[in-house]
C-alpha positions as CSV (number, residue, x, y, z in Angstrom):
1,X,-2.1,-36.3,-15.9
2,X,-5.4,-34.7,-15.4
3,X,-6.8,-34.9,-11.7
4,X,-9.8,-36.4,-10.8
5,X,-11.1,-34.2,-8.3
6,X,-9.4,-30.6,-7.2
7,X,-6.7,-30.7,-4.1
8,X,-8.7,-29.4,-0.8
9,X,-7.6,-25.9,0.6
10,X,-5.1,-25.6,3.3
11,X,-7.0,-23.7,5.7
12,X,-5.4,-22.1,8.9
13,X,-7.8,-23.5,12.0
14,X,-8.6,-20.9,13.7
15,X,-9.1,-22.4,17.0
16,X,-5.3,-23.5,16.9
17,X,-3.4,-19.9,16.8
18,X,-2.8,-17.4,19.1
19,X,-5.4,-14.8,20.2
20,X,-3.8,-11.6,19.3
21,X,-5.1,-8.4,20.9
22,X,-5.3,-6.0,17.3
23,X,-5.5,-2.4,17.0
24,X,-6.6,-0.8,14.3
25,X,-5.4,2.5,12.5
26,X,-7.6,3.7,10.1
27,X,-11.2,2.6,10.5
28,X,-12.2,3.2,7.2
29,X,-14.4,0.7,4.8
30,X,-11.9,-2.1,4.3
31,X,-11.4,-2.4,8.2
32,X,-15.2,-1.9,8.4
33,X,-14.9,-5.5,6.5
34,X,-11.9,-6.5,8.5
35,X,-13.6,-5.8,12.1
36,X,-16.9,-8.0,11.0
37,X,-14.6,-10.9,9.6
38,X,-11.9,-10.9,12.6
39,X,-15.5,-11.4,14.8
40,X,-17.7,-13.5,12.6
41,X,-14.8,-15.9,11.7
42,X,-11.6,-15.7,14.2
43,X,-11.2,-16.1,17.9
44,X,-8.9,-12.7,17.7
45,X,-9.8,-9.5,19.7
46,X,-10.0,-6.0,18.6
47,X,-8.8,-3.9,21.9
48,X,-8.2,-0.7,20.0
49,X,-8.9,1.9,17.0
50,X,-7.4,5.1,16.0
51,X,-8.1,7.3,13.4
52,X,-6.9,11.3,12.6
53,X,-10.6,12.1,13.5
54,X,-11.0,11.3,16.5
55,X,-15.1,10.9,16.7
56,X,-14.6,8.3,13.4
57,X,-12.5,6.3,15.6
58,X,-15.6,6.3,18.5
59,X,-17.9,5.7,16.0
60,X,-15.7,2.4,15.1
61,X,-15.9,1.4,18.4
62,X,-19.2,1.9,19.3
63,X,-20.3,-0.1,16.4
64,X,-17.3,-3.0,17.3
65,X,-17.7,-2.9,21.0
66,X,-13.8,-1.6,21.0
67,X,-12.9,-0.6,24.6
68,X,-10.6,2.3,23.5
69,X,-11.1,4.5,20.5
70,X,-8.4,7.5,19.9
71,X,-7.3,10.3,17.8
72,X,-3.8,10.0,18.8
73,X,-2.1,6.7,16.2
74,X,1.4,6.8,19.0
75,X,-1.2,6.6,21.8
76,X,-2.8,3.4,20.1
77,X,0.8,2.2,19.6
78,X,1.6,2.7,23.4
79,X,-0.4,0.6,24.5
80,X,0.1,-2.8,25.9
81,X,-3.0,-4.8,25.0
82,X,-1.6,-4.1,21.2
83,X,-0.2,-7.0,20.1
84,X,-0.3,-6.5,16.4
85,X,-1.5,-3.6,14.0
86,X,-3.8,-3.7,11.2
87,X,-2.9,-0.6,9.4
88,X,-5.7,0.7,6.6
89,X,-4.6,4.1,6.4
90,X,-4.3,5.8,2.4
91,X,-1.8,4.0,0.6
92,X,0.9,6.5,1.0
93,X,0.5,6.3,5.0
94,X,1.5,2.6,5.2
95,X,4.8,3.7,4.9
96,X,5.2,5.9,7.6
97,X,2.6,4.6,9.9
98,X,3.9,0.7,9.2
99,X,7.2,2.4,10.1
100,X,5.7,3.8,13.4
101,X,4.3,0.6,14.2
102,X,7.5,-1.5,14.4
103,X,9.6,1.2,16.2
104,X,6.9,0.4,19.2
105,X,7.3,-3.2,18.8
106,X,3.9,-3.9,17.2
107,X,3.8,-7.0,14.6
108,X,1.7,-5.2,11.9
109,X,-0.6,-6.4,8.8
110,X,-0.6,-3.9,6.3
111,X,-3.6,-3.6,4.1
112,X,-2.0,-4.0,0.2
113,X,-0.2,-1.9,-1.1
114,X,2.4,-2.6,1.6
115,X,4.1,0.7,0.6
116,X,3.7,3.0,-2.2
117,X,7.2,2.0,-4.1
118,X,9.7,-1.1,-3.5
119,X,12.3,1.1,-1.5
120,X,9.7,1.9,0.5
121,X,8.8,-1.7,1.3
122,X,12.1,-2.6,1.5
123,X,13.0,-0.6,4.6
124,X,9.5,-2.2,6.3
125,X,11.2,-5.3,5.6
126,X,14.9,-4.3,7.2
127,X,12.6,-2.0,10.2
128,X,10.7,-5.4,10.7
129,X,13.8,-7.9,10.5
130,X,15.6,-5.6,12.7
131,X,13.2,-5.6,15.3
132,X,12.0,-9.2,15.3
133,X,8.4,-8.4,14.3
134,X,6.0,-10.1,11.5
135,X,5.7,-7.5,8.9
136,X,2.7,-8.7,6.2
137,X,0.8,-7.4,3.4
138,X,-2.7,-7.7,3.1
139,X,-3.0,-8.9,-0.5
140,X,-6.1,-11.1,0.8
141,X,-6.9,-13.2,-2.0
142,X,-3.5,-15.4,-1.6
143,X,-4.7,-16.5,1.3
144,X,-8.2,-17.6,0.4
145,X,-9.2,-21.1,-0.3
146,X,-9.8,-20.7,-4.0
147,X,-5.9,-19.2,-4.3
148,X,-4.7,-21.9,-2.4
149,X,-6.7,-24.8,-4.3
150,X,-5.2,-22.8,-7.7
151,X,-1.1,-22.9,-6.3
152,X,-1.6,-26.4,-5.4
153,X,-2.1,-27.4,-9.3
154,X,0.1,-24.8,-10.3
155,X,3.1,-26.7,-7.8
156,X,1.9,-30.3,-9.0
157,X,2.1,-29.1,-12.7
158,X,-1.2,-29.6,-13.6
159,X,-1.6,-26.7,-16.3
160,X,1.8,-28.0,-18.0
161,X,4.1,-25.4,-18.6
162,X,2.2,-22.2,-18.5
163,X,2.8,-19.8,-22.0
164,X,-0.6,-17.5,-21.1
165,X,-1.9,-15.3,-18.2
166,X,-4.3,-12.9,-19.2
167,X,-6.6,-10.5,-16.6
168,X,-8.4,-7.4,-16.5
169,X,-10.2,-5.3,-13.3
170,X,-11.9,-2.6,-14.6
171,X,-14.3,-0.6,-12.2
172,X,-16.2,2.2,-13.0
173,X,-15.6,5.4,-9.9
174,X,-17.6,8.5,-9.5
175,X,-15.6,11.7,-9.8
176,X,-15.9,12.3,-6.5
177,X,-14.1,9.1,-5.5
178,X,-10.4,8.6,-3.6
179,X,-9.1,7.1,-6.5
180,X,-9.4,10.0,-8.5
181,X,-7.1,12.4,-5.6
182,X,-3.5,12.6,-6.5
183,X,-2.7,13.1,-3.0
184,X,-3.9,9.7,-2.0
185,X,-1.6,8.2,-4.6
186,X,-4.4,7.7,-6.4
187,X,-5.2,6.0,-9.8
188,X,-5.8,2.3,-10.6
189,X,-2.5,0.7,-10.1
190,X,-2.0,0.7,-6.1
191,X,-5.9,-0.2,-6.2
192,X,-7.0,-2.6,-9.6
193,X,-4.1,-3.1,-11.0
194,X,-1.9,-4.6,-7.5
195,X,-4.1,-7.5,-8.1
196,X,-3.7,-8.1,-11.6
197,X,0.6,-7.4,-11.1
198,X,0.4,-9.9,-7.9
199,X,-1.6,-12.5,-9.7
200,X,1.1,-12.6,-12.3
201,X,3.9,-12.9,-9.9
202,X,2.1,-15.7,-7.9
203,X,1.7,-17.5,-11.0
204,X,5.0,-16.5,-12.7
205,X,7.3,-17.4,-10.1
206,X,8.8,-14.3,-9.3
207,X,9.7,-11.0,-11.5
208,X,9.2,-10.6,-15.1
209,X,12.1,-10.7,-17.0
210,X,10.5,-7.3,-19.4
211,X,7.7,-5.1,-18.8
212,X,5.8,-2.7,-21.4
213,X,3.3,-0.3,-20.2
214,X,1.0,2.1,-21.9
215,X,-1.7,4.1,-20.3
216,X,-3.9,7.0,-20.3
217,X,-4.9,9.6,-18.0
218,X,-8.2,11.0,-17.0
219,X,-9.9,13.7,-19.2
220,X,-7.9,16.6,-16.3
221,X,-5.0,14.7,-15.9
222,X,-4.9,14.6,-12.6
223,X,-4.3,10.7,-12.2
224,X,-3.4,8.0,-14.4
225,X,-6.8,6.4,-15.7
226,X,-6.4,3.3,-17.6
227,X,-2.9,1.0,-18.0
228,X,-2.5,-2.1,-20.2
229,X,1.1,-4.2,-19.5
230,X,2.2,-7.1,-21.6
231,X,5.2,-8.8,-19.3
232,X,7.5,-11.6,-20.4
233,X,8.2,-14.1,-17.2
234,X,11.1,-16.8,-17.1
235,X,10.2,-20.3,-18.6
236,X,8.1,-18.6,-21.2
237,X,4.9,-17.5,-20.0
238,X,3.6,-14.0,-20.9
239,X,1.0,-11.7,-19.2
240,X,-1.4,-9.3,-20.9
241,X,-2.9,-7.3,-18.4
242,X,-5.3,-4.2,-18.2
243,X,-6.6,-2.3,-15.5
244,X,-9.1,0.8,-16.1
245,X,-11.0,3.7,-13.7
246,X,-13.2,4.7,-16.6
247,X,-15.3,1.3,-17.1
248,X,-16.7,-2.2,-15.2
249,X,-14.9,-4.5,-17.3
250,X,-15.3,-8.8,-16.8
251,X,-12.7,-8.9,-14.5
252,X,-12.0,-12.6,-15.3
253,X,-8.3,-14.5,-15.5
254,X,-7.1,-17.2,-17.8
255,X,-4.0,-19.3,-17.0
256,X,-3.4,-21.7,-20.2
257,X,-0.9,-24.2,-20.2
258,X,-0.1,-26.9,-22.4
259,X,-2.0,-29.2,-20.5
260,X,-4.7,-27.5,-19.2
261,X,-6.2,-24.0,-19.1
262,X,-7.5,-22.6,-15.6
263,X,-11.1,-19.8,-15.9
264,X,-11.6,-17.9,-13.0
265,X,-14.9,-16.2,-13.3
266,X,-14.9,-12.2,-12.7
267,X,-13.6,-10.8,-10.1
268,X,-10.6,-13.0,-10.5
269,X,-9.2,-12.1,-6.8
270,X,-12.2,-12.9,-5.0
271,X,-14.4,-15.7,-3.6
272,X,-15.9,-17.2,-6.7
273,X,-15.3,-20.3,-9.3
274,X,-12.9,-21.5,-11.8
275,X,-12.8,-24.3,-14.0
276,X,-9.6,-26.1,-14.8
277,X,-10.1,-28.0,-18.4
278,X,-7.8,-30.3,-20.1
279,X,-6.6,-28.9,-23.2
280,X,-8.2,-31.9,-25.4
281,X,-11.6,-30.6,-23.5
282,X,-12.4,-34.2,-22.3
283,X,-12.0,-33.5,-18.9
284,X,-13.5,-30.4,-16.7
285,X,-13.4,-29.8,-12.8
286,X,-14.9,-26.9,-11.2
287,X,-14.4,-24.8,-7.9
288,X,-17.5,-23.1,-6.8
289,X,-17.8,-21.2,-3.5
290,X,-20.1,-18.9,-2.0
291,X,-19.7,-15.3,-3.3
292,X,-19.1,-14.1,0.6
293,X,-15.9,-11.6,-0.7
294,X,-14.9,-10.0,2.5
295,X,-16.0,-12.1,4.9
296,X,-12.5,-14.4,3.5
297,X,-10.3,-11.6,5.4
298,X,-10.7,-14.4,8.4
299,X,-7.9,-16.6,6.3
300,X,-5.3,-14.0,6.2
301,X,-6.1,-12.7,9.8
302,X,-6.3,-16.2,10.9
303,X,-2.9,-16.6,8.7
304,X,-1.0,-13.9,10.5
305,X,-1.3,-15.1,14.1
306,X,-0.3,-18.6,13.0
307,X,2.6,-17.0,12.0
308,X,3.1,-14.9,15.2
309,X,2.6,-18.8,17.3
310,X,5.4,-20.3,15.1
311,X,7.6,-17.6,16.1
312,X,7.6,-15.8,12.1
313,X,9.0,-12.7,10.7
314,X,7.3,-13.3,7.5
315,X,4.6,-14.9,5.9
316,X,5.3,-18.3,4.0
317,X,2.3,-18.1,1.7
318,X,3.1,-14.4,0.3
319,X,6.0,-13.3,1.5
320,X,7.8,-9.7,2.1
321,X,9.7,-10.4,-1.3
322,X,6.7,-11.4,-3.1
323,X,5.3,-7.8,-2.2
324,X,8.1,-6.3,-3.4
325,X,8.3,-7.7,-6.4
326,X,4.8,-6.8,-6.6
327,X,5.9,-3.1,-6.2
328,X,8.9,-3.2,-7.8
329,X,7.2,-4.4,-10.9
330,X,4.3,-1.5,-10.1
331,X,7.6,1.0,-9.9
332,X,8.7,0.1,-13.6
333,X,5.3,0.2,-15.2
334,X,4.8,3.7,-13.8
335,X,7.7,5.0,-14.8
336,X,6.8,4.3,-18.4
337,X,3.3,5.2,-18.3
338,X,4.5,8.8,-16.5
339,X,3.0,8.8,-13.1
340,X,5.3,9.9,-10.1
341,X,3.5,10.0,-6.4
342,X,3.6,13.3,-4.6
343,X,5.8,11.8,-1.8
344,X,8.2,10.6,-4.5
345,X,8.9,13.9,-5.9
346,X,12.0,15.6,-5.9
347,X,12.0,18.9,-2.9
């Protein structure tokens, strides 16, 4: 039956978790974003920074009010107003530094990708079961409100059964950019296309049962450039997905059930609306929300210390396996489309 009005958010009040004392290893643009939200929206404290250059990591501080700023990550990691990490490093130092991290008994929030493959993730799983610490990936959008209102319908059955997913993120990058350096792991998938493989597991259920992948590299060939994926899912339900460096595409998401199809407006992953309409069109609800993107870190960061306060290794709204899957998934579709990271290459 269609609802009459959506189900309210399950939002984490922030004023009833832990205040964690957070350092922060790599103070780049996302934890530029981080920093603001953790103070505009938390009670949490930032006690630390660290980068590889040491005057970025005083410049962080100055402009956070951070009492200690270093150059040094094990130095960061040493000390005992660290409670828990938030690691925004490259993509293919969240291995290693997450790694670090645990071994000196931090709890640690790792910006998404967790890792660059599922083996690596896997062993930050094992690292963080081993030493009873909360391990969690910072795919933010499953903890925002508008996610939350979405698996709400999706658990009650709203949609019916589900047969269609279909999303793109396309973003148009100077040549100049990251994403373009093969030694950052770069090319869309660990950037664009984690959402768009996440969003399909989170609506899926789980893995896809079989992947195809086709894509295209830039004009030099230094990193992939464009990837389209058509997955099949259990109960039925198949996803077509694109992801592209070379153009801003829509950016929108469609989840059509038999019931009911859910719109969410461009970029799907972000604070914005959906409509959820009855498949006979009668009937129409809508989410609106303020476009206020970053500033929605606050509900994973608020997330993660209610998880540290009830005493968990991992997160129950987007769990370790979740973000393994995630990569897993990512690990098959790059195999097909050709692209092997430098730190997965054979010595």
């Amino acid at each position: 039956m269609f609802p009459s009005t959506l189900p309210a958010p399950r939002i984490t009040d922030a004023s009833q978790v832990p205040r964690l004392r957070w350092g922060i290893i790599g103070p780049g643009w996302i934890a530029d974003h981080f920093a603001h939200a953790l103070r505009q929206h938390t009670r949490q404290q930032i006690t630390a920074v660290a980068a590889r250059d040491p005057a970025k990591a005083q410049a962080f501080a100055d402009k956070w009010s951070i009492g200690h700023a270093t150059g040094r990550l094990d130095e960061l990691l040493a000390r005992e107003d660290v409670d828990a990490v938030y690691i925004a490093t490259p993509h293919n130092h969240h291995f290693p530094d997450g790694l670090r991290a645990i071994a000196a008994g931090k709890h640690l929030l790792i910006e998404k990708p967790l890792a660059l493959n599922a083996q690596q993730a896997t062993q930050l799983k094992q690292a963080a079961a081993v030493a009873n610490r909360l391990c969690m990936e910072g795919m933010w959008c499953n903890f925002a409100p508008k996610y939350d209102v979405i698996r709400q319908l999706l658990e009650d059955g709203v949609p019916g059964d589900v047969h269609t997913l279909i999303a793109d993120h396309g973003e148009f990058f100077t040549p100049d950019h990251r994403i373009f350096n093969a030694d950052l792991a770069g090319g869309p998938m660990l950037d664009l296309g984690s959402y768009l493989v996440a969003l399909s597991v989170f609506v899926g259920g789980g893995a896809p049962d079989t992947i195809v992948a086709r894509g295209q590299p830039v004009p030099d060939g230094r990193v992939n450039g464009q990837t389209s994926m058509l997955f099949t899912h259990p109960h039925g339900m198949q996803s077509v997905l694109n992801t592209t460096l070379f153009s801003n595409t829509p950016g929108g998401a469609v989840i059509a059930g038999r019931d009911a199809t859910l719109e969410l407006a461009g970029q799907f992953y972000a604070p914005g609306d959906f409509t959820l309409t009855s498949s006979d069109r009668r009937h129409r609800l809508q989410w609106q929300e303020p476009t206020n993107r970053y500033e929605q870190l606050s509900h994973e960061i608020n997330h993660f210390a209610w998880c540290i306060g009830q005493s968990l290794i991992d997160s129950p709204v987007h769990s370790l396996d979740q973000a393994i899957i995630t990569l897993a998934t990512m690990d098959n579709v790059r195999q097909q489309i050709g692209v092997t990271f430098n730190e997965e290459q054979q010595p």
